[in-house]
C-alpha positions in Angstrom: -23.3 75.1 62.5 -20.3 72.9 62.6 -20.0 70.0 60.3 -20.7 66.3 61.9 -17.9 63.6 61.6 -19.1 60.2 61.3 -17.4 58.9 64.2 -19.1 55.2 63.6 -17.6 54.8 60.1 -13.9 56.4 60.8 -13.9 53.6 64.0 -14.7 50.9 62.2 -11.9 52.2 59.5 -9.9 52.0 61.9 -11.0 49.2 63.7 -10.4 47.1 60.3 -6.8 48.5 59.7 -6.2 46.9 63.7 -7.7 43.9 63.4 -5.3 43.0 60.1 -2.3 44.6 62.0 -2.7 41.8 64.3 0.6 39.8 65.1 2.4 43.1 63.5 5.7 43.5 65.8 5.8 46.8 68.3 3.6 49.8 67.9 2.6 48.3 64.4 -0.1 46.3 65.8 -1.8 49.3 68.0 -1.1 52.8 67.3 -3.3 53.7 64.9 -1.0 56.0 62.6 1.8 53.6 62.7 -0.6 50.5 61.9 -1.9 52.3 59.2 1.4 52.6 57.7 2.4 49.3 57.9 -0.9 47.9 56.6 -0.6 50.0 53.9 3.0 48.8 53.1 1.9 45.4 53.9 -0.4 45.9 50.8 2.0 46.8 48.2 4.4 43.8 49.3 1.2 41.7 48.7 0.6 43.0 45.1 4.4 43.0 43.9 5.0 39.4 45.5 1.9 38.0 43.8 4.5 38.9 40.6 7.1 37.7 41.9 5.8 34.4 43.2 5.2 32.9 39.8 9.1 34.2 39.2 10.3 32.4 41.7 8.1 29.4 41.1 9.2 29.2 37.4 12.9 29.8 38.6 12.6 26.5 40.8 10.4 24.6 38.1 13.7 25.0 36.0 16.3 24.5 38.4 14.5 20.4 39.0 14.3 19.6 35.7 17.7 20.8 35.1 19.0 18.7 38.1 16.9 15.6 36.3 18.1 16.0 33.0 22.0 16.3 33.9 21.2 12.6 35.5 20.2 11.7 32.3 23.1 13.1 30.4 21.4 16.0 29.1 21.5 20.0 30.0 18.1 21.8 30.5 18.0 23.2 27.2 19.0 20.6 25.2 15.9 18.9 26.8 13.7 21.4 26.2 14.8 21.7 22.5 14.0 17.8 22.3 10.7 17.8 24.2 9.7 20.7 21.9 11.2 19.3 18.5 9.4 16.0 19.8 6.0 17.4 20.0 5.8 16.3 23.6 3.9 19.0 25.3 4.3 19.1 28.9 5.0 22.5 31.2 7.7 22.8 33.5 5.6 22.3 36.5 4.8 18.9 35.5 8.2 18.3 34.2 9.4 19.6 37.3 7.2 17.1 39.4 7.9 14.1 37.5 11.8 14.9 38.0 11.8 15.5 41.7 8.2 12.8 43.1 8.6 10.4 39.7 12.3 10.0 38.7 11.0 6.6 36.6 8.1 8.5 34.6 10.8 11.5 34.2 13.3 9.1 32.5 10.2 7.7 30.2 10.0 11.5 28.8 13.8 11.6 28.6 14.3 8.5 26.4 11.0 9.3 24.7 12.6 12.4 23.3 16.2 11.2 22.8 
């Protein structure tokens, strides 16, 4: 007797794999074999980009509160060594905010630290 397939289960499989393929360009939204590929791939740029995000996040965090201390006559690491010498512990996310939405509060922290 030949085995069964469960034909319900490998559709909906399938059926899933479409559905998030949606808005794919070309045959990546509707042939199965090349959706599945893409969704797959889609995958592993989710996971390595979750990384990479905080990265890039970090990178920009830096790049604000550099561009706010150099109005201030400092460099980015001198006010880091100052903030940290002067106990003053805020992250570079709020540093970055106060530098780029609160240029006033930023040049409290500055003179704070001098």
């Amino acid at each position: 007797m030949p085995r069964s397939v469960n034909a319900v289960a490998s559709r909906a499989r399938r059926k899933k794999v479409l559905k998030a393929t949606k808005g794919y360009f070309g045959r990546g939204k509707n042939v199965w074999t090349v959706a599945k590929n893409k969704y797959e791939k889609g995958l592993q740029y989710a996971y390595r980009d979750r990384k990479a995000k905080k990265r890039e996040f970090r990178a920009l965090w830096i790049q604000r509160i550099n561009a706010g201390a150099r109005l201030h006559g400092l460099s980015y690491s001198q006010l880091m060594g100052l903030l940290k010498k002067g106990e003053v512990d805020l992250n570079r996310k709020v540093l970055a905010d106060l530098a780029m939405n609160h240029p006033e509060a930023f040049k409290a922290v500055v003179e704070k630290v001098k």
